[in-house]
C-alpha positions as CSV (number, residue, x, y, z in Angstrom):
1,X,16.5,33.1,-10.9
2,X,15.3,36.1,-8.5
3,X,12.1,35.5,-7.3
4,X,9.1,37.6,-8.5
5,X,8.0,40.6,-6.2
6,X,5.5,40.0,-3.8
7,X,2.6,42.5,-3.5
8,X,3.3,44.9,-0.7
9,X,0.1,44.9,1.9
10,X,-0.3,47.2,5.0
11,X,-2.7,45.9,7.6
12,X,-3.7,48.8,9.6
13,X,-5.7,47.1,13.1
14,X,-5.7,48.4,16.4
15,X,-6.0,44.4,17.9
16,X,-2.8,42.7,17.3
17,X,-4.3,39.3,17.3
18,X,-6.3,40.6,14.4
19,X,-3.4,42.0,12.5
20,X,-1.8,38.8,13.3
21,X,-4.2,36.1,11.9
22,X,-4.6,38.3,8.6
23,X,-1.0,38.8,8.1
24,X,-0.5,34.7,7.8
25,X,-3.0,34.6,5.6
26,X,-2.1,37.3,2.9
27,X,1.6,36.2,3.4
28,X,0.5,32.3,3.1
29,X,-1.3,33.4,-0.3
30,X,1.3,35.5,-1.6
31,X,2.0,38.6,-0.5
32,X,4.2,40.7,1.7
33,X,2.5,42.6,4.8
34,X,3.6,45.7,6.9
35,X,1.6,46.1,9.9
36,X,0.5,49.0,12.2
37,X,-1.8,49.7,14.8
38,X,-3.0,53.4,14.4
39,X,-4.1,55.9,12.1
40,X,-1.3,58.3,12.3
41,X,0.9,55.3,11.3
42,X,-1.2,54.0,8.8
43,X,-1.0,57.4,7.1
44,X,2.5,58.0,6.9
45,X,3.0,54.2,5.4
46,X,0.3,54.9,3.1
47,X,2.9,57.1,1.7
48,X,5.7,54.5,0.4
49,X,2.6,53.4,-1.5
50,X,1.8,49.9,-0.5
51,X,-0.8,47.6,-3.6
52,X,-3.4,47.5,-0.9
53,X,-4.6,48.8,2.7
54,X,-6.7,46.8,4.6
55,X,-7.8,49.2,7.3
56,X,-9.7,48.8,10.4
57,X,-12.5,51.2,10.7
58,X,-12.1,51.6,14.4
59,X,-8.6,52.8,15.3
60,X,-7.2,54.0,18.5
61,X,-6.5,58.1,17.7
62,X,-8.3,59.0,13.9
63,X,-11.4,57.1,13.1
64,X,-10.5,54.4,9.6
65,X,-13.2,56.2,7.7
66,X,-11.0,59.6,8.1
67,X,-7.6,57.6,7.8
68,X,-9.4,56.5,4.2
69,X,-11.1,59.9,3.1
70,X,-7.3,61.3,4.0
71,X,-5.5,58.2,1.4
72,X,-8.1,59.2,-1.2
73,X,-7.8,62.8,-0.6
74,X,-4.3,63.0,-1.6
75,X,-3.1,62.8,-5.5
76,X,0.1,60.9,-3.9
77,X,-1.8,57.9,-2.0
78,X,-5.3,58.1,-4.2
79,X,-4.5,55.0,-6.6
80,X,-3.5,52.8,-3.1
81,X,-6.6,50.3,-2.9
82,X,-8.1,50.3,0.5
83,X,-10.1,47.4,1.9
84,X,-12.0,48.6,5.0
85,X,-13.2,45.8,7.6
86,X,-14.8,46.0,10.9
87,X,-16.1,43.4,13.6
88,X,-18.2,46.4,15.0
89,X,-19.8,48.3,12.2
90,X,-21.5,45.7,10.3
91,X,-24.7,47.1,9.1
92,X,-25.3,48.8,6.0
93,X,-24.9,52.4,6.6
94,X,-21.7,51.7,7.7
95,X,-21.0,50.0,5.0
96,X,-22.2,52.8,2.7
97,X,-20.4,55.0,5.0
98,X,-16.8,53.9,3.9
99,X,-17.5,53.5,0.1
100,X,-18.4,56.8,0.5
101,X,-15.1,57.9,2.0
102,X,-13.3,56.7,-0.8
103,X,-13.0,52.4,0.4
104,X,-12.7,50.4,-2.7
105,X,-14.1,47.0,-0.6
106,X,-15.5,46.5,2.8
107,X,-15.8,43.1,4.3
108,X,-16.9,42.8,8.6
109,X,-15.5,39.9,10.9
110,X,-15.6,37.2,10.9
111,X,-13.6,36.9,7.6
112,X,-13.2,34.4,5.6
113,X,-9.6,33.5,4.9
114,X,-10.6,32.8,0.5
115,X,-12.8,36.0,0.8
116,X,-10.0,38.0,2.1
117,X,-7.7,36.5,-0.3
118,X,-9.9,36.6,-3.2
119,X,-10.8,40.2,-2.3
120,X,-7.3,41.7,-2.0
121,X,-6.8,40.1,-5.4
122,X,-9.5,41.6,-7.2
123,X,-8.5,45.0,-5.8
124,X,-4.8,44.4,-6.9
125,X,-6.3,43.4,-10.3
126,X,-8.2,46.5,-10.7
127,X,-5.4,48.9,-9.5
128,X,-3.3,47.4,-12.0
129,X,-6.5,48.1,-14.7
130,X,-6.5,51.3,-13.3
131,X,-2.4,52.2,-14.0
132,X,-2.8,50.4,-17.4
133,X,-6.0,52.8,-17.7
134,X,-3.8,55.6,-16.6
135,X,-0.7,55.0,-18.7
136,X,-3.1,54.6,-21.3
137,X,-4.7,58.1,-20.8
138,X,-1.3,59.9,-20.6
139,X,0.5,58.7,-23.3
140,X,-3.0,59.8,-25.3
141,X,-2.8,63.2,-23.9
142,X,0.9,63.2,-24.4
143,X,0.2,62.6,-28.3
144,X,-3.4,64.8,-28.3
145,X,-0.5,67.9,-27.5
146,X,2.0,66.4,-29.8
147,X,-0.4,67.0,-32.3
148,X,0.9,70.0,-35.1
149,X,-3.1,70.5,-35.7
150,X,-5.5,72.1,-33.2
151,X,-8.2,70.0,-31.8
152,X,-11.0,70.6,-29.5
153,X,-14.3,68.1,-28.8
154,X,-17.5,70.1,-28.6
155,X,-20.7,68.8,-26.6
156,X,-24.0,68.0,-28.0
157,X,-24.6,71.7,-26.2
158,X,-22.3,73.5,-27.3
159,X,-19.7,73.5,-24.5
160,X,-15.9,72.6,-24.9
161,X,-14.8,69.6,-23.3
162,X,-11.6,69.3,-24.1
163,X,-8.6,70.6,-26.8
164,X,-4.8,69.9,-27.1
165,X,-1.9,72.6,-26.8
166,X,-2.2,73.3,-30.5
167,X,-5.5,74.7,-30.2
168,X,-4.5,77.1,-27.3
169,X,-1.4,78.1,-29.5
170,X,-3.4,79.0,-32.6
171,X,-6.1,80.7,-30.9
172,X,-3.7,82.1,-29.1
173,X,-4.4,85.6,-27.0
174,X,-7.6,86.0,-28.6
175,X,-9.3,83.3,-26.0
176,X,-8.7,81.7,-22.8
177,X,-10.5,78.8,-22.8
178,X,-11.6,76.9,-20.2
179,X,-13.9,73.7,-19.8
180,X,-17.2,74.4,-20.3
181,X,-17.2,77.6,-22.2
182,X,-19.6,78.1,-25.2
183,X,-18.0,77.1,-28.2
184,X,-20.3,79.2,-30.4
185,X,-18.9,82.4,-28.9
186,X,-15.4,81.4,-28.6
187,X,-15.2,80.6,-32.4
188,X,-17.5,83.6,-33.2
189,X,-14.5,85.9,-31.4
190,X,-12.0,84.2,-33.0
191,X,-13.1,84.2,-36.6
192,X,-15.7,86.6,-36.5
193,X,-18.4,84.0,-37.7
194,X,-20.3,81.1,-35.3
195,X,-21.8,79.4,-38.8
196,X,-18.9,76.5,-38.5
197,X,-21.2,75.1,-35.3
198,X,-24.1,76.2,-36.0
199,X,-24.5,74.4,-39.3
200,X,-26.4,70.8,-38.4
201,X,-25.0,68.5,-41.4
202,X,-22.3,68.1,-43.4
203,X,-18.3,68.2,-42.7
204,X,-17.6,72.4,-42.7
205,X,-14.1,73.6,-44.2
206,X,-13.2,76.8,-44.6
207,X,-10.0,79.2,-44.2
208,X,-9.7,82.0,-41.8
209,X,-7.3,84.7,-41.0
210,X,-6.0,85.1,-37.5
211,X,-3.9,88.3,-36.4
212,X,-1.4,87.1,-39.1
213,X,-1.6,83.8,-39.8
214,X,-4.0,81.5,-42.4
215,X,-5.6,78.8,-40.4
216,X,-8.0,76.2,-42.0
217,X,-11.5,74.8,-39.9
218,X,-12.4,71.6,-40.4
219,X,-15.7,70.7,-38.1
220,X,-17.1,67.0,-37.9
221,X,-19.6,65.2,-36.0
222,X,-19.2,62.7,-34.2
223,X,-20.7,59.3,-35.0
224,X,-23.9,59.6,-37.5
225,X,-23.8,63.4,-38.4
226,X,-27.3,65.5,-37.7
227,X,-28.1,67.5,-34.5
228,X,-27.7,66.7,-30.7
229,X,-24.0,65.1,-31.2
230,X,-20.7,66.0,-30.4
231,X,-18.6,67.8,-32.5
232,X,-14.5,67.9,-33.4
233,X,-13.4,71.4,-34.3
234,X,-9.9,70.9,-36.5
235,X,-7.4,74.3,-36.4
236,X,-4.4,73.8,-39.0
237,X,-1.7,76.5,-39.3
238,X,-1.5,76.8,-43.2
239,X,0.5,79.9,-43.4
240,X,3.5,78.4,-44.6
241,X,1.3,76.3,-47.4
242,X,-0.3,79.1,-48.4
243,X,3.4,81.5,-48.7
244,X,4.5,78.0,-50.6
245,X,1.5,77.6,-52.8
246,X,1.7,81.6,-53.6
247,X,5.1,81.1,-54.3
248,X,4.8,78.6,-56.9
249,X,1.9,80.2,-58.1
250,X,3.5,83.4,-59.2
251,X,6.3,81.6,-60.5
252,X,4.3,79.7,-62.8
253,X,2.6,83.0,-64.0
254,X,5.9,84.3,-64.2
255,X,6.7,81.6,-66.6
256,X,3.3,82.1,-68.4
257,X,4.4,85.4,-69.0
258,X,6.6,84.6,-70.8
259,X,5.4,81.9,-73.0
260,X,2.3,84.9,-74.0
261,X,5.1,87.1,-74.3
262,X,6.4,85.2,-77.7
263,X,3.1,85.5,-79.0
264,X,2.7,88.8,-78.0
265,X,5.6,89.7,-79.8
266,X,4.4,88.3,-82.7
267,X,0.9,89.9,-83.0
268,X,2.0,93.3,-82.1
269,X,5.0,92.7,-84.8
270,X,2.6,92.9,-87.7
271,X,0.6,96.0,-86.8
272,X,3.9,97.9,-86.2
273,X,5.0,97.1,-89.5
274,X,1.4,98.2,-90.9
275,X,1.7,101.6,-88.2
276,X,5.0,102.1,-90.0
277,X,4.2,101.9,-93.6
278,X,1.0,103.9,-93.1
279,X,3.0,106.8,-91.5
280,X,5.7,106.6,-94.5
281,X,2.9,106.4,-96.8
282,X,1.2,109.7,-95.0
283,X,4.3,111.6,-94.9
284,X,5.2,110.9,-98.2
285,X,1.7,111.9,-99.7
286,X,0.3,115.3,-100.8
287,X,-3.2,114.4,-100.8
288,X,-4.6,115.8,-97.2
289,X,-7.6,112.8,-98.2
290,X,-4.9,110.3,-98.9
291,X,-2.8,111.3,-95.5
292,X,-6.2,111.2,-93.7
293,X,-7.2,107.7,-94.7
294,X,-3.4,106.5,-94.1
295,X,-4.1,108.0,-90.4
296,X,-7.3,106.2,-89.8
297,X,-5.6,102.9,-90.7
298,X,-2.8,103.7,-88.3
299,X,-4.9,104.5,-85.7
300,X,-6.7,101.5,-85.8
301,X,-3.2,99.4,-85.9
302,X,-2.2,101.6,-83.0
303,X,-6.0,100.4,-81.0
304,X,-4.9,96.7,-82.1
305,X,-1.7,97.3,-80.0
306,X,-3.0,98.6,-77.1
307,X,-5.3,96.2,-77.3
308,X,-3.3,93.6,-76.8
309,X,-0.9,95.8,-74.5
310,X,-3.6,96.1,-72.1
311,X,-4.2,92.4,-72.4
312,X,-0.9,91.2,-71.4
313,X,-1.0,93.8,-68.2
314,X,-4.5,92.1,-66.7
315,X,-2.7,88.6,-67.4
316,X,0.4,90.3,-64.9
317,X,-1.6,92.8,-63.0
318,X,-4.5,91.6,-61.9
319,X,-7.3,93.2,-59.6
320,X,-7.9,93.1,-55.9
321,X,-11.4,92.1,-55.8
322,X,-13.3,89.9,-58.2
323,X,-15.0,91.7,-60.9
324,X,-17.7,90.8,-63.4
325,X,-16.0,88.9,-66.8
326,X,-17.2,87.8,-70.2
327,X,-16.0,84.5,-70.3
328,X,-16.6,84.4,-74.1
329,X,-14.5,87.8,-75.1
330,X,-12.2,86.5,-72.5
331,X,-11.5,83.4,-73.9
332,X,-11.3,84.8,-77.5
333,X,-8.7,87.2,-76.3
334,X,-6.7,84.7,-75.1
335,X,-7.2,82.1,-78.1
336,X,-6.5,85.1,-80.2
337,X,-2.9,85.6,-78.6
338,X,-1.9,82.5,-79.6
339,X,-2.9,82.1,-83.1
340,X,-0.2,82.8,-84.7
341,X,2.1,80.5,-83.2
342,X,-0.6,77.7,-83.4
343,X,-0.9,78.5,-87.2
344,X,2.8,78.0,-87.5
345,X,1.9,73.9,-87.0
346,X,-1.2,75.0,-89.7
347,X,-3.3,74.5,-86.5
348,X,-6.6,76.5,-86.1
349,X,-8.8,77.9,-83.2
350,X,-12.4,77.0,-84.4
351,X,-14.6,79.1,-81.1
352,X,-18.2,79.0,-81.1
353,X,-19.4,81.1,-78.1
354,X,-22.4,81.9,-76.7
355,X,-22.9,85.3,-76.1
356,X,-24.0,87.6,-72.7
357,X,-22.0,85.2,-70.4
358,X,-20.5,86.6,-67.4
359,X,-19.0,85.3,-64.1
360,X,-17.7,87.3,-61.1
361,X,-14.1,85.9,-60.6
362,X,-10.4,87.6,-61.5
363,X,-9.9,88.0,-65.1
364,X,-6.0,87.7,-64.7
365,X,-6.4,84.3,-62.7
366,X,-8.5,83.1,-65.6
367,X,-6.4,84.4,-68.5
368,X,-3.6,81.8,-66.9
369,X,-5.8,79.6,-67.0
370,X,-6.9,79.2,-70.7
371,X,-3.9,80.3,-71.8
372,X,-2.1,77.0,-70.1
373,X,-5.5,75.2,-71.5
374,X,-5.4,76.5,-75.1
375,X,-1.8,76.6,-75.4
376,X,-1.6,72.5,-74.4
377,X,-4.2,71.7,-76.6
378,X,-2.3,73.6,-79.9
379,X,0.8,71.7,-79.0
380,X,-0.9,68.6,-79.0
381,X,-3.0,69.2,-81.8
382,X,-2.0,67.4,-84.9
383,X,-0.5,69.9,-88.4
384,X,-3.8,70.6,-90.4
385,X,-5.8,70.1,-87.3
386,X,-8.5,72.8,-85.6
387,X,-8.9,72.8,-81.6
388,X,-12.3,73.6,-80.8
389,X,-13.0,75.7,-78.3
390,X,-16.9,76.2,-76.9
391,X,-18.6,78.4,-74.4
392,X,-21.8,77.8,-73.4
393,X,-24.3,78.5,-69.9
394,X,-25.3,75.2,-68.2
395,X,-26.8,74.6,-65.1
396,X,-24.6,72.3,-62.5
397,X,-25.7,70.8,-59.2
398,X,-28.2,73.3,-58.8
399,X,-25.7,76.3,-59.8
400,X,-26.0,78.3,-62.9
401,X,-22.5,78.7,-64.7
402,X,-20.2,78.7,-67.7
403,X,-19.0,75.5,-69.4
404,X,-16.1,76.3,-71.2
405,X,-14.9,73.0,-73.5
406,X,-11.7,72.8,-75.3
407,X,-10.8,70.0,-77.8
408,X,-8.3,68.9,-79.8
409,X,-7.4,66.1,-81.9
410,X,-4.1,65.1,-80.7
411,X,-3.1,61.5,-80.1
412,X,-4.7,61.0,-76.1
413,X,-3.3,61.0,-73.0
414,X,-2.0,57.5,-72.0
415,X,-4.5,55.8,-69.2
416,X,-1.8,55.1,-66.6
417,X,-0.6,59.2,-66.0
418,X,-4.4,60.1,-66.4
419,X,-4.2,60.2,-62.3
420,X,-1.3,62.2,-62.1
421,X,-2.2,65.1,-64.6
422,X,-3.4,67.1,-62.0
423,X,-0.1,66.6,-59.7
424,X,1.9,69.3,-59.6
425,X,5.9,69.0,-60.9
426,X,3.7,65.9,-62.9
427,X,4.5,66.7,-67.0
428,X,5.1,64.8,-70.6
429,X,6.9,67.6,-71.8
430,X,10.6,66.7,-70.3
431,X,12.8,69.7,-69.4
432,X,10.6,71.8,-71.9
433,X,7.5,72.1,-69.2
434,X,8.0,72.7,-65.5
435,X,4.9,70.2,-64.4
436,X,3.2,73.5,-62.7
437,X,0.2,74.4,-65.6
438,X,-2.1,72.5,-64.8
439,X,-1.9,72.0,-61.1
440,X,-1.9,75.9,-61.2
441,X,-5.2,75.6,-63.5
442,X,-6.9,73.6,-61.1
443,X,-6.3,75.2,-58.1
444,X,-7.7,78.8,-59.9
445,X,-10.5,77.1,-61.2
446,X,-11.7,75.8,-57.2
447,X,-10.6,79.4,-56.1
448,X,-13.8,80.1,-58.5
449,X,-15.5,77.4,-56.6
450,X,-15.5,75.7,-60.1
451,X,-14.3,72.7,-61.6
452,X,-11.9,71.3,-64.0
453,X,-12.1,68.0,-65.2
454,X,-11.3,66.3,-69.1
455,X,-11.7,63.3,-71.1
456,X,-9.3,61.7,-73.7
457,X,-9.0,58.6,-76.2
458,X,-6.2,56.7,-77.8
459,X,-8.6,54.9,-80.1
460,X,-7.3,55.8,-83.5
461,X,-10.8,57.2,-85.1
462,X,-11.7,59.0,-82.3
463,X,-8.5,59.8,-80.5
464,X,-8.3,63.5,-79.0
465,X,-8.8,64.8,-75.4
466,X,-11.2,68.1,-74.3
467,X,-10.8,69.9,-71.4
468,X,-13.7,71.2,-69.6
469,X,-14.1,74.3,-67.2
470,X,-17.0,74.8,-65.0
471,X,-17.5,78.7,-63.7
472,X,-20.2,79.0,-61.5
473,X,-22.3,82.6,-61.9
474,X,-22.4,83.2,-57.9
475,X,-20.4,85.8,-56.0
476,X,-16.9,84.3,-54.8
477,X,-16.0,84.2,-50.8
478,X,-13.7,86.8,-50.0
479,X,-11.5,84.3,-49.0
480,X,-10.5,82.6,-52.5
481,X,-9.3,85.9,-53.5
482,X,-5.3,85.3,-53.6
């Protein structure tokens, strides 16, 4: 077997009888020595990186404390581990005198030979900690860049300390960071808003836009949250979420388009036959009081189609900025389109609302979101059965809302895909449902900065499940517009 390699030494002594008796030694105990006699030497072996140095302090042509400060000095040679010694300088300032240069040991003749050894050892021991250290560090630095998501630590002050590549990349030409900057005023030019560090509790996460890209903040403390700690600031790239979430967002109001569109169809069908007979009727009447009252009835069948006309636009169409909406009328509206079909199953919308209640939120994005609500609980509503549908104000951690219930008496949702309902591409319906409504529903109602939420039983007396929104009263963040 090859024998194990022997730790490389270089004894740097201007006295050869000195080199001499320390050479036996370290090569009796173990290890392989180069020698030399003079700085300039010492310096240029220093470079084929011996373990350790042990390096007289009084050489012939560059004094050992400047032959160590030079070893340390340079990123090649700083790891070697250098033991100083001396016969001559043997008091104490001399001994700070080399640590200070950079000497990881100093020992003064005579010297004993199990000091020596023992000391060479423990600096081979802690240059080995050190590379392990060192590995350590840059394969953590290699995977802190490797990192898709942007992270920088913050100081209890407020100054960076460190981030990976993604950070730099996301921030991008806005800032050009350095160690040390304020943090507040970097983030304030980036997003336009220093309230992620400023806040002093909690976990903050919000979305921003940069140049043309969605990123989302997360900041955390670290250790016990509150004032005076450090903080991580969190930068994700969610652009491409955002295009794939939009994506299958208008898809699925596509597709609820055209489920409304059936029932559309069906409640504009019957004033169209009413608009029709009336005009016959006028046309073929010679009383101007008959013909006048024919005309009033058409032109109320004509307000019932536009009605509904304008209806079905706000569902497709809706507006840029979030407006002021009565739940109730809304919710009515869109229980009304789907009567017909319901009552086709002899299923009936039973609403009790309470009036005056209004939110500020996107009346099209809510419209989806009954109608996916109202139109599950018809279908799973039993024939001769009523869905209940209640709107009422409540007051909710504080916030002031609506509390929108709606309940049928269908036969429960089964306890084991109670934790998946919300999941989207997640459905009971087979090739008849695309998995999309409710996950859509859900992720309208938190762009509201509401909540969704249901109950449901299988017991047979009491079987039925009821959905419940909650629409909070407050203005919504520009930012859960979509």
């Amino acid at each position: 077997m090859p024998s194990a390699i022997r730790p490389r030494v270089l004894v740097a002594d201007d006295r050869e009888e000195n080199r001499y008796v320390l050479s036996r030694v370290l090569d009796g105990a173990g290890f392989d020595c180069v020698q030399t006699g003079t700085g300039r030497q010492a310096l240029e072996l220093a470079q084929t990186l011996p373990d350790v140095i042990v390096l007289d302090v009084r050489l012939p042509d560059i004094s050992g404390y400047e032959v160590c400060r030079r070893i340390k000095d340079d990123p090649r040679t700083a790891s070697v581990s250098v033991l100083q010694i001396s016969a001559s300088f043997v008091s104490s300032d001399d001994r700070v005198r080399a640590l200070e240069a950079g000497a990881d040991g100093y020992l003064t003749h005579p010297i004993d030979r199990m000091v020596l050894v023992a000391t060479v050892r423990a600096l081979l021991r802690l240059r080995t900690a050190e590379a392990v250290a060192r590995k350590a560090a840059e394969q953590w630095q290699s995977t802190f860049d490797a990192l898709a998501e942007g992270i920088a630590l913050v100081n209890a002050g407020g100054s960076l300390i460190r981030w990976n590549r993604a950070f730099e990349e996301i921030c991008g030409c806005k800032a050009h960071m350095k160690a040390g900057d304020d943090a507040v005023a970097l983030i304030e030019k980036l997003l336009g808003t220093a309230e992620p560090l400023k806040r002093r509790e909690g976990r903050y996460n919000a979305e921003f836009a940069i140049a043309n890209r969605t990123v989302e903040l997360s900041v955390n403390s670290v250790g016990t949250e509150g004032a005076g700690k450090e903080k991580i600031l969190i930068l994700a790239d969610i652009t491409d979420r955002k295009l794939a979430e939009y994506a299958i967002l208008t898809a699925e109001k596509l597709a609820a388009t055209g489920k409304l569109a059936n029932a559309i169809a069906h409640e504009i069908n019957n004033p169209l036959e009413a608009l029709t007979n009336l005009i016959y009727l006028a046309g073929s009447s010679t009383s101007l009081e008959s013909i006048q009252g024919f005309l009033a009835h058409a032109n109320e069948e004509l307000a019932r189609i536009s009605r509904i006309t304008k209806q079905s636009l706000a569902f497709h169409r809706d507006s840029q900025r979030p407006v002021l909406v009565d739940v109730g009328a809304l919710v009515s509206e869109v229980a009304a389109l789907f009567e017909r079909s319901a009552a086709v199953r002899h299923v009936r919308f039973v609403c009790k609302v309470q009036p005056g209640i209004t939110i500020c939120g996107f009346p099209g994005q809510l419209t989806q979101v009954f109608g996916n609500l109202i139109r599950n609980a018809a279908e799973a509503a039993p024939t001769d059965s009523e869905v209940a549908i209640r709107i009422k104000s409540v007051h909710r951690a504080g916030r002031e809302g609506a509390r929108i219930t709606i309940h049928d008496r269908g036969s429960g949702i089964p306890p084991d895909i109670k934790h998946k309902l919300f999941d989207p591409f997640f459905t009971t319906k087979d090739l008849k449902g695309s998995g999309l409504g409710l996950w859509v529903s859900k992720t309208l109602v938190v762009k509201h900065e509401g909540t969704i939420r249901f109950r449901s039983s299988e017991c047979v007396h009491r079987c039925g499940t009821t959905f419940e929104v909650f629409l909070p009263m407050g203005n919504m963040r520009p930012q859960n517009a979509i």
